[in-house]
C-alpha positions as CSV (number, residue, x, y, z in Angstrom):
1,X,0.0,0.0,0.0
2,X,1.1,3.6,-0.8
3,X,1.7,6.1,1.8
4,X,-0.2,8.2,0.2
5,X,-3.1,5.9,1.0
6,X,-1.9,5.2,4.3
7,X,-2.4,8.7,5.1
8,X,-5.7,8.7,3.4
9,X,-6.7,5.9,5.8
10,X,-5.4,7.5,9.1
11,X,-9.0,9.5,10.1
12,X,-10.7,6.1,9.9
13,X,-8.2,4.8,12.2
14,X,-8.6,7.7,14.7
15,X,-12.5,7.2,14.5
16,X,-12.2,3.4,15.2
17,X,-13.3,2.6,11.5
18,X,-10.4,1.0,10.0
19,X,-11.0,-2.5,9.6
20,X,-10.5,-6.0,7.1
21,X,-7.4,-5.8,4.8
22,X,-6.9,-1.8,5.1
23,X,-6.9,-2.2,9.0
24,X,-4.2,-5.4,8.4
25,X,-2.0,-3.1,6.2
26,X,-2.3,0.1,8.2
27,X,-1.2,-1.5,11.8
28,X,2.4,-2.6,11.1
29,X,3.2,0.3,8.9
30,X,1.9,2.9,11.7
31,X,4.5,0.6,13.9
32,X,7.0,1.7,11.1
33,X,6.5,5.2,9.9
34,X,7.0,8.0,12.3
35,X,5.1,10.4,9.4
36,X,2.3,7.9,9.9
37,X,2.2,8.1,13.9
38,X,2.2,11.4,13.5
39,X,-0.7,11.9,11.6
40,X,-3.0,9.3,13.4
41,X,-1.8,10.9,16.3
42,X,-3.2,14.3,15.0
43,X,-6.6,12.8,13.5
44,X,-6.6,11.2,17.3
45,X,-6.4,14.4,19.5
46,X,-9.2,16.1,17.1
47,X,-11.7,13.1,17.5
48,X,-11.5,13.3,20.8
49,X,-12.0,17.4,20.8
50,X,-14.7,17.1,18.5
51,X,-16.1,13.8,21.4
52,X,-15.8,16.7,24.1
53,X,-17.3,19.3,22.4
54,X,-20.2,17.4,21.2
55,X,-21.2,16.5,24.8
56,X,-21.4,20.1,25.6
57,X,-24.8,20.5,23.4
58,X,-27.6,20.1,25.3
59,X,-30.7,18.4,23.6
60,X,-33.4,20.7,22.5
61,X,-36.8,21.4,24.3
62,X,-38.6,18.7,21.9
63,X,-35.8,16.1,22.7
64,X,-36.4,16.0,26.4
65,X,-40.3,14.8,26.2
């Protein structure tokens, strides 16, 4: 696989959607490629922003009923 598409595939790792052959691919090289680290560790820390600031919406008036 290309790095190229190992960086494509690094937000669906972050998110916990990475799976089957892509998923089997992506592991060892992420164990390999600094770059790589790097960049999951960057889609990482904004999943979990975007987690944090999601939970400080509260639900609307017709949600509650």
């Amino acid at each position: 696989m290309s790095d190229d598409r190992l960086l494509e595939l690094a937000p669906l790792f972050a998110l916990g959607a990475l799976d089957g052959d892509d998923l089997a691919e992506f592991v060892p090289a992420l164990a390999s490629q600094p770059a790589l680290q790097a960049e999951a560790t960057a889609f990482e820390a904004v999943v979990g922003r975007l987690a944090a600031a999601a939970a400080l919406v509260p639900p609307g008036t017709r949600l509650r009923s």
